[in-house]
PQR file with spaces between the fields and no chain letter, atoms N, CA, C, O and H, PARSE charges and radii, in Angstrom:
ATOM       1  N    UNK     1     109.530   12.075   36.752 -0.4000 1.5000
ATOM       2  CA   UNK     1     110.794   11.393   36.579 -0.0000 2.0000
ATOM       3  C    UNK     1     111.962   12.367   36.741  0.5500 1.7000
ATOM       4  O    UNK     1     112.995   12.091   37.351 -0.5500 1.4000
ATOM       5  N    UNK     2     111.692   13.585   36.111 -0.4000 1.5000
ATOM       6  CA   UNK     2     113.021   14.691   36.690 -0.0000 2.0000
ATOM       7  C    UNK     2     113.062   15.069   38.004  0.5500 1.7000
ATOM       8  O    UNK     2     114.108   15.232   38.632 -0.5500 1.4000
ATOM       9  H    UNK     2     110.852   13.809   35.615  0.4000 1.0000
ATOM      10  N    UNK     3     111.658   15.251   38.559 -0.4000 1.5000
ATOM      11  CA   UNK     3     111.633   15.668   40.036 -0.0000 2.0000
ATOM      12  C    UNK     3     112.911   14.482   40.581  0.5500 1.7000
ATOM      13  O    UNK     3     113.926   14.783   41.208 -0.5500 1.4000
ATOM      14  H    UNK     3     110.808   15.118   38.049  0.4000 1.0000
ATOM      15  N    UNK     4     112.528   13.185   40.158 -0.4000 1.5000
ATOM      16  CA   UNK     4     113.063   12.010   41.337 -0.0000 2.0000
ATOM      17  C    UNK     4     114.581   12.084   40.844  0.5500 1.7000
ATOM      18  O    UNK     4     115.342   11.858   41.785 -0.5500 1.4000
ATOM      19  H    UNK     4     111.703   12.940   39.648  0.4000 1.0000
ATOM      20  N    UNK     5     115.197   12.321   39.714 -0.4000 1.5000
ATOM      21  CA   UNK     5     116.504   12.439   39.725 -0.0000 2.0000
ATOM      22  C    UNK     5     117.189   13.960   40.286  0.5500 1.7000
ATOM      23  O    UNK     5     118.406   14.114   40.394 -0.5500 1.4000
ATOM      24  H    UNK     5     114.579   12.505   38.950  0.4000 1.0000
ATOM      25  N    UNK     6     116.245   14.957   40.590 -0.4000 1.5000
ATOM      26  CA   UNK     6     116.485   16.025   41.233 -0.0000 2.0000
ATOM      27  C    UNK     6     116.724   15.688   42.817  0.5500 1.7000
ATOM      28  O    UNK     6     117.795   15.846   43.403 -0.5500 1.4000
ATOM      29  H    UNK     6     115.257   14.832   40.502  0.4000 1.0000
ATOM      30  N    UNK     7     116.299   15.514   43.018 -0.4000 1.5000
ATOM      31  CA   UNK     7     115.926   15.041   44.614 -0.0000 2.0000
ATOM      32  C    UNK     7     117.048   14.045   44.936  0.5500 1.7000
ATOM      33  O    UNK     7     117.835   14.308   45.846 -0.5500 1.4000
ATOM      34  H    UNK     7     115.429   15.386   42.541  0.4000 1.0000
ATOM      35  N    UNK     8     117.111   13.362   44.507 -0.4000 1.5000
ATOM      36  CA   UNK     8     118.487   12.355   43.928 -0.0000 2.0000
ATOM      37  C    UNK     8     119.830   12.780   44.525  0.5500 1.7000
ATOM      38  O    UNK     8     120.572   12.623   45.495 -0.5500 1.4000
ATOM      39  H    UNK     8     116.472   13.149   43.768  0.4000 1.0000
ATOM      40  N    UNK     9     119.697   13.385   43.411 -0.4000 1.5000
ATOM      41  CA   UNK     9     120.966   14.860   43.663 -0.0000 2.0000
ATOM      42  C    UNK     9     121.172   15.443   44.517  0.5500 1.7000
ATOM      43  O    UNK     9     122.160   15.635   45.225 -0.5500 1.4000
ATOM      44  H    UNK     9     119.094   13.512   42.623  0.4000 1.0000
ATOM      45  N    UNK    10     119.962   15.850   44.482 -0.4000 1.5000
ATOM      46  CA   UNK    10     120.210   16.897   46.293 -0.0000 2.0000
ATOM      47  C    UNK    10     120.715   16.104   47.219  0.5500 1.7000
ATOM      48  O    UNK    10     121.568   16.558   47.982 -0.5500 1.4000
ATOM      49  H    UNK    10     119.159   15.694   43.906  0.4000 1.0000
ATOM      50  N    UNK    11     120.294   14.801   47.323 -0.4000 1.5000
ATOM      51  CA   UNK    11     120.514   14.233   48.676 -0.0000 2.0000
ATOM      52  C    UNK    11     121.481   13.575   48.519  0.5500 1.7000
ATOM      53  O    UNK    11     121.563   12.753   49.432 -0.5500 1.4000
ATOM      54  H    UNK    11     119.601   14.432   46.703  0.4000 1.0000
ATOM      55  N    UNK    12     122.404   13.488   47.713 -0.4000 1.5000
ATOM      56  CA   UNK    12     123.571   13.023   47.210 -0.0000 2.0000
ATOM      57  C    UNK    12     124.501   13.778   47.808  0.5500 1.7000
ATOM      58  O    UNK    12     125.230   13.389   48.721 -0.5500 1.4000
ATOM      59  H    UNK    12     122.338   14.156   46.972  0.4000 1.0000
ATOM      60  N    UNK    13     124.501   15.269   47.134 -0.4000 1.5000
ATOM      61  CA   UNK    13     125.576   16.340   47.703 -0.0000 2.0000
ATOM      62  C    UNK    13     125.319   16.216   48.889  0.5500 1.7000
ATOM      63  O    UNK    13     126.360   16.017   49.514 -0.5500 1.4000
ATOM      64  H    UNK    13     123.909   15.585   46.393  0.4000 1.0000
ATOM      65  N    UNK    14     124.123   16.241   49.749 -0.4000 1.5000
ATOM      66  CA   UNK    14     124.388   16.413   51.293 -0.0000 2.0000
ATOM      67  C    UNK    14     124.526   14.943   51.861  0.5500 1.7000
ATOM      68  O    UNK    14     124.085   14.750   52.994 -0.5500 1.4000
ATOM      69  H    UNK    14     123.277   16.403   49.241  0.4000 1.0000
ATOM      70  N    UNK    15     125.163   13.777   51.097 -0.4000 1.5000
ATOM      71  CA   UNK    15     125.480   12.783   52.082 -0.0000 2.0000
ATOM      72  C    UNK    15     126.754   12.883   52.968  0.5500 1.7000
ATOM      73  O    UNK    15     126.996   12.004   53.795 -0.5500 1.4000
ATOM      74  H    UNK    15     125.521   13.934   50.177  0.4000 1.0000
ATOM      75  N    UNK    16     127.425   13.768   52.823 -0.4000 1.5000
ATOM      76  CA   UNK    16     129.403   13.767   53.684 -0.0000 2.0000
ATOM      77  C    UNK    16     128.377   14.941   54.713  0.5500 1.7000
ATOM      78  O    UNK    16     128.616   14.783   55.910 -0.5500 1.4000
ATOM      79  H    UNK    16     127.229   14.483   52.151  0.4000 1.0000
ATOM      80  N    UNK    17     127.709   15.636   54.529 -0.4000 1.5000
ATOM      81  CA   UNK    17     127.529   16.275   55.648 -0.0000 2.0000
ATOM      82  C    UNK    17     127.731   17.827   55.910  0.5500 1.7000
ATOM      83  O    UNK    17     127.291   18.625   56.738 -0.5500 1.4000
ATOM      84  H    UNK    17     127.514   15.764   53.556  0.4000 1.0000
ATOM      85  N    UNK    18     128.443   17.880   55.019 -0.4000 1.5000
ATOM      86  CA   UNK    18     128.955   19.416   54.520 -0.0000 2.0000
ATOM      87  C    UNK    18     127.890   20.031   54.060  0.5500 1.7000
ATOM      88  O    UNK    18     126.945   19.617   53.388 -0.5500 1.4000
ATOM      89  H    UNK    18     128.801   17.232   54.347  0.4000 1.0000
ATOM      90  N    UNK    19     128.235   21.434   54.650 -0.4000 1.5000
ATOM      91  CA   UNK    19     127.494   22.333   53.804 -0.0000 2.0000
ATOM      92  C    UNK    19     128.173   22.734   52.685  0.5500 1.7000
ATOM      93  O    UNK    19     129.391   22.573   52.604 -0.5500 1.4000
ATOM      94  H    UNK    19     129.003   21.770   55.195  0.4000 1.0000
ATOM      95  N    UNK    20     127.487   23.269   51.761 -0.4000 1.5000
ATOM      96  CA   UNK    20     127.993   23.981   50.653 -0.0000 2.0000
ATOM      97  C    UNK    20     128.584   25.134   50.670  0.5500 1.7000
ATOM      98  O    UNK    20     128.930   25.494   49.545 -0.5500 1.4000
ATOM      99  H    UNK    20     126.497   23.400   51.827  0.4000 1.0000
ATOM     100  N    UNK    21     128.931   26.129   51.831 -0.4000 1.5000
ATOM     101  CA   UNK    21     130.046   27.019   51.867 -0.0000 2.0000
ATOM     102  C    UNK    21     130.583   27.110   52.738  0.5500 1.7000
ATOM     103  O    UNK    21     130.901   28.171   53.276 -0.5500 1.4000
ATOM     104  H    UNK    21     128.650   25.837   52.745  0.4000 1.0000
ATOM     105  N    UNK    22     130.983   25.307   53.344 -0.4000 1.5000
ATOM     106  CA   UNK    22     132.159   25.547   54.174 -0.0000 2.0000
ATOM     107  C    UNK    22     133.221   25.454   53.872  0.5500 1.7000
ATOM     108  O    UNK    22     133.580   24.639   53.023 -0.5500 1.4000
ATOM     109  H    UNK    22     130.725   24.445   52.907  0.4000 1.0000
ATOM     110  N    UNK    23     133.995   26.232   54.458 -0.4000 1.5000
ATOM     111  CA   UNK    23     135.345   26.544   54.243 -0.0000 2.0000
ATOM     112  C    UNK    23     136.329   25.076   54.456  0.5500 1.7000
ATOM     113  O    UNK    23     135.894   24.121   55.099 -0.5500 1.4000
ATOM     114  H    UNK    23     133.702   26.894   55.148  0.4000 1.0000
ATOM     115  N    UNK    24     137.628   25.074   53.847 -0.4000 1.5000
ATOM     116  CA   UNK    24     138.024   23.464   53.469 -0.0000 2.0000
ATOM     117  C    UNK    24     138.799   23.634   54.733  0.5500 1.7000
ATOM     118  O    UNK    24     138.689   24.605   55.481 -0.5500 1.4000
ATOM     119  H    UNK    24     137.982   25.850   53.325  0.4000 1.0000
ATOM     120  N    UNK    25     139.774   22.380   54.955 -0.4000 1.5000
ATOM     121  CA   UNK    25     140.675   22.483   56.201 -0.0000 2.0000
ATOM     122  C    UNK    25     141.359   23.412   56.515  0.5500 1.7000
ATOM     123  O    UNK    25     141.371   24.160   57.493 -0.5500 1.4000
ATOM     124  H    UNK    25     139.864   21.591   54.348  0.4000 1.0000
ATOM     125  N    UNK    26     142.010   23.320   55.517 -0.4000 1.5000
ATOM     126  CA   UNK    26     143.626   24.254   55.425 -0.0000 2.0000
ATOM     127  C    UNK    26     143.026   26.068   55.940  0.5500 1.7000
ATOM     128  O    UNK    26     143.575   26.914   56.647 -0.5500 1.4000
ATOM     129  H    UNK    26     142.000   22.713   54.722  0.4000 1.0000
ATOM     130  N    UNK    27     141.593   26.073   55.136 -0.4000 1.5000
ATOM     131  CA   UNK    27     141.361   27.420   54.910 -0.0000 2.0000
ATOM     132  C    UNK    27     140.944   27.674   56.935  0.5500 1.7000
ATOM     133  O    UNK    27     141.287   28.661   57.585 -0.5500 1.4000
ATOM     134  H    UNK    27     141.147   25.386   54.562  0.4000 1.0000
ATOM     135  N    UNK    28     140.275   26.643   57.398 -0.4000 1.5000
ATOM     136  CA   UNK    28     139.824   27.095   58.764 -0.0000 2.0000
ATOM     137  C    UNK    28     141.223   26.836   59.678  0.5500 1.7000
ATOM     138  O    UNK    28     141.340   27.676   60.570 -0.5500 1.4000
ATOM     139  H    UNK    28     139.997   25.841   56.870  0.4000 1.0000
ATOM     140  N    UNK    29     141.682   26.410   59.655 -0.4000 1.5000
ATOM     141  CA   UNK    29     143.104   26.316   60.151 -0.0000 2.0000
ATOM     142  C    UNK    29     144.049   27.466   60.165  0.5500 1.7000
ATOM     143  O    UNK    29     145.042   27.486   60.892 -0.5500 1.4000
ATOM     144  H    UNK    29     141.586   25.728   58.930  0.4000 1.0000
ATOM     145  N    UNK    30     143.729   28.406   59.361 -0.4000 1.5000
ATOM     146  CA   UNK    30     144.629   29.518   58.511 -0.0000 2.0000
ATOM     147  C    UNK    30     145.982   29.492   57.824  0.5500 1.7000
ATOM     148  O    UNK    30     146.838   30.373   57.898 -0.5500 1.4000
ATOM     149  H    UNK    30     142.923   28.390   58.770  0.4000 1.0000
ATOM     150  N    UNK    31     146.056   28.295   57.108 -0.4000 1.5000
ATOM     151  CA   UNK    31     146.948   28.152   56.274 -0.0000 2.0000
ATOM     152  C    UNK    31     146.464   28.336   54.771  0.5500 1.7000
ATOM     153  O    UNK    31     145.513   27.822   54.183 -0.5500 1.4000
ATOM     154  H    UNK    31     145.360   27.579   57.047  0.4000 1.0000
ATOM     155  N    UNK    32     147.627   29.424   54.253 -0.4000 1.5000
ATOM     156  CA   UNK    32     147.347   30.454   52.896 -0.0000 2.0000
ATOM     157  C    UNK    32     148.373   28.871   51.904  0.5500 1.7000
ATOM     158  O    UNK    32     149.584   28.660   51.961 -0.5500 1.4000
ATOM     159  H    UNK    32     148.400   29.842   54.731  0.4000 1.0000
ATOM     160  N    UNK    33     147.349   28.088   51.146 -0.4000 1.5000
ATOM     161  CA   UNK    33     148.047   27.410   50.005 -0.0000 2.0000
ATOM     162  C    UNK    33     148.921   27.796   49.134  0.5500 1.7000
ATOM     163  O    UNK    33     149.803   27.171   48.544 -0.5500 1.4000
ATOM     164  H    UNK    33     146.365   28.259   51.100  0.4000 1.0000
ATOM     165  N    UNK    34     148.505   29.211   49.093 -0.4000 1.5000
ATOM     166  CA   UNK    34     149.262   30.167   48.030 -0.0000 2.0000
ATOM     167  C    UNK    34     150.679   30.345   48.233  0.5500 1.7000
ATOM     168  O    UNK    34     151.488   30.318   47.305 -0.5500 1.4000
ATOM     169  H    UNK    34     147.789   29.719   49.572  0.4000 1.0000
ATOM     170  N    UNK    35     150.967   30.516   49.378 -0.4000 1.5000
ATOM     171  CA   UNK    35     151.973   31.114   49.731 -0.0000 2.0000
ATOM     172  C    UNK    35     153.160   29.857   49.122  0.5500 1.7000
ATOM     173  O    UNK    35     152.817   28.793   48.606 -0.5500 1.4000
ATOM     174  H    UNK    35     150.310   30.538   50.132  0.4000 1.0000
ATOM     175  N    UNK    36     154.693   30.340   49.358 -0.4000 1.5000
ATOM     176  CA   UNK    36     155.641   29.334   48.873 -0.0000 2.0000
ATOM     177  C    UNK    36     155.824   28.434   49.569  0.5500 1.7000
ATOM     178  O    UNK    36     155.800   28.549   50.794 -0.5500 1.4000
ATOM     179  H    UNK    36     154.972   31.204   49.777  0.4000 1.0000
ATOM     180  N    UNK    37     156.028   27.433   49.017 -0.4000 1.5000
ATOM     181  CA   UNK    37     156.484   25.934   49.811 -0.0000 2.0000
ATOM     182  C    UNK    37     157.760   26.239   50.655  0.5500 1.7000
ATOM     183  O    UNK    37     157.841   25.678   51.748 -0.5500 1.4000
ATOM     184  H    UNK    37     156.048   27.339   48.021  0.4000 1.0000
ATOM     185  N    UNK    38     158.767   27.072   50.260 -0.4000 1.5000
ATOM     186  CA   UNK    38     159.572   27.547   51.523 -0.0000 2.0000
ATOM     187  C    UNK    38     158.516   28.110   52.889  0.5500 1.7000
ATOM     188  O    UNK    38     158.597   27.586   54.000 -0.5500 1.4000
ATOM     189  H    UNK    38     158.701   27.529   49.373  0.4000 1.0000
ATOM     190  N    UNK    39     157.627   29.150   52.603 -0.4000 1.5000
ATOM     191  CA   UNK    39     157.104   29.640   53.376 -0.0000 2.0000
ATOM     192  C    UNK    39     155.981   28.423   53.887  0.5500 1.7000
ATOM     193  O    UNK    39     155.822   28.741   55.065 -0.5500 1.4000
ATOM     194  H    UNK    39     157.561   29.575   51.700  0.4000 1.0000
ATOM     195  N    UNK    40     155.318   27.488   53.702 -0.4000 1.5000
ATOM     196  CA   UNK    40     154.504   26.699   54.227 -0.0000 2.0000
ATOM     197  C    UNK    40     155.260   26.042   54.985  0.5500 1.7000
ATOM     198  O    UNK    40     154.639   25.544   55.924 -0.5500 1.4000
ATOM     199  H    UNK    40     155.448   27.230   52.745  0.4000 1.0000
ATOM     200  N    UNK    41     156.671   25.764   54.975 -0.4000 1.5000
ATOM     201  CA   UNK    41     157.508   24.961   55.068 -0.0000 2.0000
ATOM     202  C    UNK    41     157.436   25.449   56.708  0.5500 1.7000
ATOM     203  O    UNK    41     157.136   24.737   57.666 -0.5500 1.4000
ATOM     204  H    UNK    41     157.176   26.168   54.212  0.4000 1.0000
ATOM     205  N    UNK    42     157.938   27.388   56.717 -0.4000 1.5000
ATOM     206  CA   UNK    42     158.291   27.910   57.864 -0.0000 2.0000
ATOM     207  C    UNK    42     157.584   27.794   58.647  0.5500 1.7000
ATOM     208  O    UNK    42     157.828   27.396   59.786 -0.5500 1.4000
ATOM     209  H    UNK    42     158.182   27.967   55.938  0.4000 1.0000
ATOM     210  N    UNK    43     155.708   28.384   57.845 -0.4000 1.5000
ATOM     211  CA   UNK    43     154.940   28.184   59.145 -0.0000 2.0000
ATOM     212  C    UNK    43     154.287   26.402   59.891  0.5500 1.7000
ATOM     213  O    UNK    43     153.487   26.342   60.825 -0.5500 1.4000
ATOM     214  H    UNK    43     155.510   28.708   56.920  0.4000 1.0000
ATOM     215  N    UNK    44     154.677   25.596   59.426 -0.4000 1.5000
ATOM     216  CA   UNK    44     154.622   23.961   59.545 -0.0000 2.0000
ATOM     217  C    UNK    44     155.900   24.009   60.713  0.5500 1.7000
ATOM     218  O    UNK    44     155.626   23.472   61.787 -0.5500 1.4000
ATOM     219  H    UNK    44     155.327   25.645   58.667  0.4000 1.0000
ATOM     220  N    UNK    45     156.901   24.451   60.610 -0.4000 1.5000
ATOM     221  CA   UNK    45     158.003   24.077   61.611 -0.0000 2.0000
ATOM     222  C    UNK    45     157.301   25.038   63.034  0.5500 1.7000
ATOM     223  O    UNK    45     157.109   24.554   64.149 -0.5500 1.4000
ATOM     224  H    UNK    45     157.124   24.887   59.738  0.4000 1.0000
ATOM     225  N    UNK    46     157.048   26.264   62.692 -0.4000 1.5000
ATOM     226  CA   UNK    46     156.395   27.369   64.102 -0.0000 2.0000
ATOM     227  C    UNK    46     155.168   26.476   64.327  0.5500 1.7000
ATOM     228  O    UNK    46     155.369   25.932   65.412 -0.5500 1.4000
ATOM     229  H    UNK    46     157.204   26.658   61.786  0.4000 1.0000
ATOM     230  N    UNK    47     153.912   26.032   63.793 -0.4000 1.5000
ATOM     231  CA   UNK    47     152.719   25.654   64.069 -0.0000 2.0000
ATOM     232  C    UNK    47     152.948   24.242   65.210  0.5500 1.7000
ATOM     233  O    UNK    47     154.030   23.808   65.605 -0.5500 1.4000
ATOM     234  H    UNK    47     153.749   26.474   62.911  0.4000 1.0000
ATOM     235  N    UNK    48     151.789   23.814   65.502 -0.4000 1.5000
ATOM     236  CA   UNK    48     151.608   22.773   65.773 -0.0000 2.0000
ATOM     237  C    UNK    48     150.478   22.302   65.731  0.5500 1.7000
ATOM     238  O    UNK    48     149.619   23.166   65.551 -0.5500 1.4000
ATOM     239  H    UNK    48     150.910   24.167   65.181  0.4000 1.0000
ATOM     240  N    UNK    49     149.872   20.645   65.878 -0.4000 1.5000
ATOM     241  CA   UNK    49     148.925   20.095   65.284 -0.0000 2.0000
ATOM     242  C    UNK    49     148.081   20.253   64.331  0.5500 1.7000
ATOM     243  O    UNK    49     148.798   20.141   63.337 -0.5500 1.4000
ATOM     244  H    UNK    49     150.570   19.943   66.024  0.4000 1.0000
ATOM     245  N    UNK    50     146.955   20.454   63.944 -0.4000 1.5000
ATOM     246  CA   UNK    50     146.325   20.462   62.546 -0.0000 2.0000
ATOM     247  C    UNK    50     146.631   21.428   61.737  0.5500 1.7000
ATOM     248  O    UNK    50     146.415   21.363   60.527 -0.5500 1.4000
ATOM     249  H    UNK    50     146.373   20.545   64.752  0.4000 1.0000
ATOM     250  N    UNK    51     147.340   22.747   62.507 -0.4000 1.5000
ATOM     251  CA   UNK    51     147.967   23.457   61.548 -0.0000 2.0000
ATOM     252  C    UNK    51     149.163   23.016   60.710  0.5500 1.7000
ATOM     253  O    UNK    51     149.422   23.032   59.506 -0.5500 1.4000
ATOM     254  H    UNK    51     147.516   22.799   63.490  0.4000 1.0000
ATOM     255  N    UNK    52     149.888   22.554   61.987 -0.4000 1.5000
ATOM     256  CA   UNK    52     150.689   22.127   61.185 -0.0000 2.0000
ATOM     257  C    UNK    52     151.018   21.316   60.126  0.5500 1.7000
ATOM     258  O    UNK    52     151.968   21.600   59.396 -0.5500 1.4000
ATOM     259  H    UNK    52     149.677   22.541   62.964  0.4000 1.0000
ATOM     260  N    UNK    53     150.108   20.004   59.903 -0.4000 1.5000
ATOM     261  CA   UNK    53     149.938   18.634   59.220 -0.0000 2.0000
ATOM     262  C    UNK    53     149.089   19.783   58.014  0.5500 1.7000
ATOM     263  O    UNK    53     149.361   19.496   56.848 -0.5500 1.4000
ATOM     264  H    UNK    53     149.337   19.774   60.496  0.4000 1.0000
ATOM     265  N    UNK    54     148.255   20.842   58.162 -0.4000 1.5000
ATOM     266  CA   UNK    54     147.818   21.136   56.956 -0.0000 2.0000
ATOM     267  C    UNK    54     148.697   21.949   56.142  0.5500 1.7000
ATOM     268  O    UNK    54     148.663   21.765   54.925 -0.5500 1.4000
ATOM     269  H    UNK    54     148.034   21.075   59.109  0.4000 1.0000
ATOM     270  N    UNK    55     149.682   23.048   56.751 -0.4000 1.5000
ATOM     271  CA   UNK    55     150.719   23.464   56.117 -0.0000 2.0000
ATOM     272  C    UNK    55     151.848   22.539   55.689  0.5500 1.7000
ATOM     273  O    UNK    55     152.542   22.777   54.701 -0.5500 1.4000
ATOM     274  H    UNK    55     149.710   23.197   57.740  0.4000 1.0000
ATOM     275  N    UNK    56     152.012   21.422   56.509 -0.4000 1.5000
ATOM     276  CA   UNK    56     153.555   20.145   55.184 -0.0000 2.0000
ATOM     277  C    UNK    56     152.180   20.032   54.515  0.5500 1.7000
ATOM     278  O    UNK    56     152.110   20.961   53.711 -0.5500 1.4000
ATOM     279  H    UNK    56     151.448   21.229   57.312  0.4000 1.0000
ATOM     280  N    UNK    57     151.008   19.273   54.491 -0.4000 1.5000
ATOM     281  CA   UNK    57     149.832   18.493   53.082 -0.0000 2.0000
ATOM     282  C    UNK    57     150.217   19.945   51.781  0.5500 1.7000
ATOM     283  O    UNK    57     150.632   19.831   50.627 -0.5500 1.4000
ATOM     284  H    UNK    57     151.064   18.519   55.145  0.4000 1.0000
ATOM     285  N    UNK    58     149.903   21.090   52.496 -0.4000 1.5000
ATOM     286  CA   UNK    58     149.846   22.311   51.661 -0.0000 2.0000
ATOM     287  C    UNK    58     151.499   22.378   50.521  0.5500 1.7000
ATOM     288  O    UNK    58     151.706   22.434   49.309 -0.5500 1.4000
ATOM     289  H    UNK    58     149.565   21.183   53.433  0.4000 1.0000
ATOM     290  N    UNK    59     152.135   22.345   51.445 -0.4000 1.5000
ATOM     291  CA   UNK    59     154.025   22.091   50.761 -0.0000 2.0000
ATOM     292  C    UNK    59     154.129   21.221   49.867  0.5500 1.7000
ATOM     293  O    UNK    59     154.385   21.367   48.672 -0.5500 1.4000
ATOM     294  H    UNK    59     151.966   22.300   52.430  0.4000 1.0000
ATOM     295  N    UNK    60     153.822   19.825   50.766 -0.4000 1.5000
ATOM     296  CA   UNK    60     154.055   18.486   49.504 -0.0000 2.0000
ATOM     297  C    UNK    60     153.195   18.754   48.204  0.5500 1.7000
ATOM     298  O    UNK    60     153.596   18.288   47.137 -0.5500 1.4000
ATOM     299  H    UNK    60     153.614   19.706   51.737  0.4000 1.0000
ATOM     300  N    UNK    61     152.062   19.469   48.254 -0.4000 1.5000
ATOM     301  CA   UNK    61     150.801   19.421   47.151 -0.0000 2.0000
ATOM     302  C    UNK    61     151.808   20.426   46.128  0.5500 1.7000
ATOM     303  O    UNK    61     151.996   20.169   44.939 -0.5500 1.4000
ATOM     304  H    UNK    61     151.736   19.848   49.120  0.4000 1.0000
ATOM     305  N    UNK    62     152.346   21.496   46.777 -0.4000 1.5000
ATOM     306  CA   UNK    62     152.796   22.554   45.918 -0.0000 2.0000
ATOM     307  C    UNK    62     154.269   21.760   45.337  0.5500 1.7000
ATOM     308  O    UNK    62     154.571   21.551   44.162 -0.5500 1.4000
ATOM     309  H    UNK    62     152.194   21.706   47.743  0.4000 1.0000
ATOM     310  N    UNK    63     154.958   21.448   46.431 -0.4000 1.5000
ATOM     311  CA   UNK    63     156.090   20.748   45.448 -0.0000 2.0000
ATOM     312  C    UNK    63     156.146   19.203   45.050  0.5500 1.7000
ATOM     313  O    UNK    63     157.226   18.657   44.823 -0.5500 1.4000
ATOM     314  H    UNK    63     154.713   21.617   47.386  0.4000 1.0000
ATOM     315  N    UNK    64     155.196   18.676   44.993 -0.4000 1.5000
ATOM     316  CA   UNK    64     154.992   17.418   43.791 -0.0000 2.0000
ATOM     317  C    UNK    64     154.418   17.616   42.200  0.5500 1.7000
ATOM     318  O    UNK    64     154.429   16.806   41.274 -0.5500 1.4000
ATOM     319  H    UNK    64     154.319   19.120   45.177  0.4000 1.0000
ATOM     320  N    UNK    65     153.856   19.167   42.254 -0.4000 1.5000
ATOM     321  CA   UNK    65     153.003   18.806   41.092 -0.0000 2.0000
ATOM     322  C    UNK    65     154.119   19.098   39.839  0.5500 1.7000
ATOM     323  O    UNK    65     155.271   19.493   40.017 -0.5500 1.4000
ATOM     324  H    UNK    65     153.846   19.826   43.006  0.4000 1.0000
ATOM     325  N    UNK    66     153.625   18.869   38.821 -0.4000 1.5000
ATOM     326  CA   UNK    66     154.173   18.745   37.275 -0.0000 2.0000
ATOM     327  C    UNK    66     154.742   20.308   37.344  0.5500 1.7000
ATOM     328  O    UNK    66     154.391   21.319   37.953 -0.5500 1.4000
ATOM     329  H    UNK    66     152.689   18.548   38.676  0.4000 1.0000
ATOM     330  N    UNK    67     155.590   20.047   36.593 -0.4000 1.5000
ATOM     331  CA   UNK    67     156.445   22.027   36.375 -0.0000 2.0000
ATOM     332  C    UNK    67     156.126   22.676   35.059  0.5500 1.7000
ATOM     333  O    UNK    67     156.280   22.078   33.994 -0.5500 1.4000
ATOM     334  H    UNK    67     155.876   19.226   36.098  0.4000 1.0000
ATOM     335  N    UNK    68     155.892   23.321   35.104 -0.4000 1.5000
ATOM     336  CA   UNK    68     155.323   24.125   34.145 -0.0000 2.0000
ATOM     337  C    UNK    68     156.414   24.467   32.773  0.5500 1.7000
ATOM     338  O    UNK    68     157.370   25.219   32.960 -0.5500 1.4000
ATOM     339  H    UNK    68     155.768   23.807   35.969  0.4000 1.0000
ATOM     340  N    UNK    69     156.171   23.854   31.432 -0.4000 1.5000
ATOM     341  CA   UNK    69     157.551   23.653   30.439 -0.0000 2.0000
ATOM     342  C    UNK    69     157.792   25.307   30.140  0.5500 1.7000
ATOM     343  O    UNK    69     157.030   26.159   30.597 -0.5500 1.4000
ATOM     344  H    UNK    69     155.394   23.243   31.280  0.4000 1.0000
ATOM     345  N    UNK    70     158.403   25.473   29.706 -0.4000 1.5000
ATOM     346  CA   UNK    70     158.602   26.802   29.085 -0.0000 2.0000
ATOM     347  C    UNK    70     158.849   26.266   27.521  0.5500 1.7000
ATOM     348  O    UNK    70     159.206   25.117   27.258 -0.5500 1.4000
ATOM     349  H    UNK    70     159.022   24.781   29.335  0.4000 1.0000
ATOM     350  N    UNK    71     158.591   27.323   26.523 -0.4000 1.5000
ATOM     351  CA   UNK    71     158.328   27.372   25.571 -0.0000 2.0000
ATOM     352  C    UNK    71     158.659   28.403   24.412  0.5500 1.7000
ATOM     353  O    UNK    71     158.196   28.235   23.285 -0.5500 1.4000
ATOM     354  H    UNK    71     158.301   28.256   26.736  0.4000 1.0000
C-alpha cells in the first residue's frame, strides 16, 4: 500500500513533463529577477520577445508585491 502511493507520486511530479532541475523561464532566457524593477524595466525596453515578456512578468512581480512595514 506505500509502494502504490509512492509510485503515485512519482508519476504525479513527472506529469507537466519537466524535469526536476530545469531551469524556470526567466532563468533560461537570462533574465536576473533580482535585479531592480528600474533595471528589468531597462533590459525589457533593449530585449525583444521572450526575453522581453519575461523581464516586464519579472518587473510587475517585483513591483506589485506587499511592502515591507517598518517597525
Amino acid at each position: 500500500m506505500h509502494f502504490d502511493r509512492l509510485v503515485y507520486q512519482l508519476l504525479e511530479n513527472y506529469a507537466d513533463g519537466k524535469k526536476p532541475g530545469r531551469k524556470g523561464l526567466a532563468k533560461r532566457k537570462g533574465v536576473n529577477c533580482k535585479k531592480s524593477v528600474t533595471e528589468l524595466r531597462k533590459m525589457a525596453k533593449n530585449s525583444s520577445g521572450e526575453r522581453q515578456r519575461m523581464a516586464h512578468w519579472c518587473a510587475n512581480m517585483k513591483s506589485g508585491r506587499k511592502k515591507k512595514r517598518k517597525s
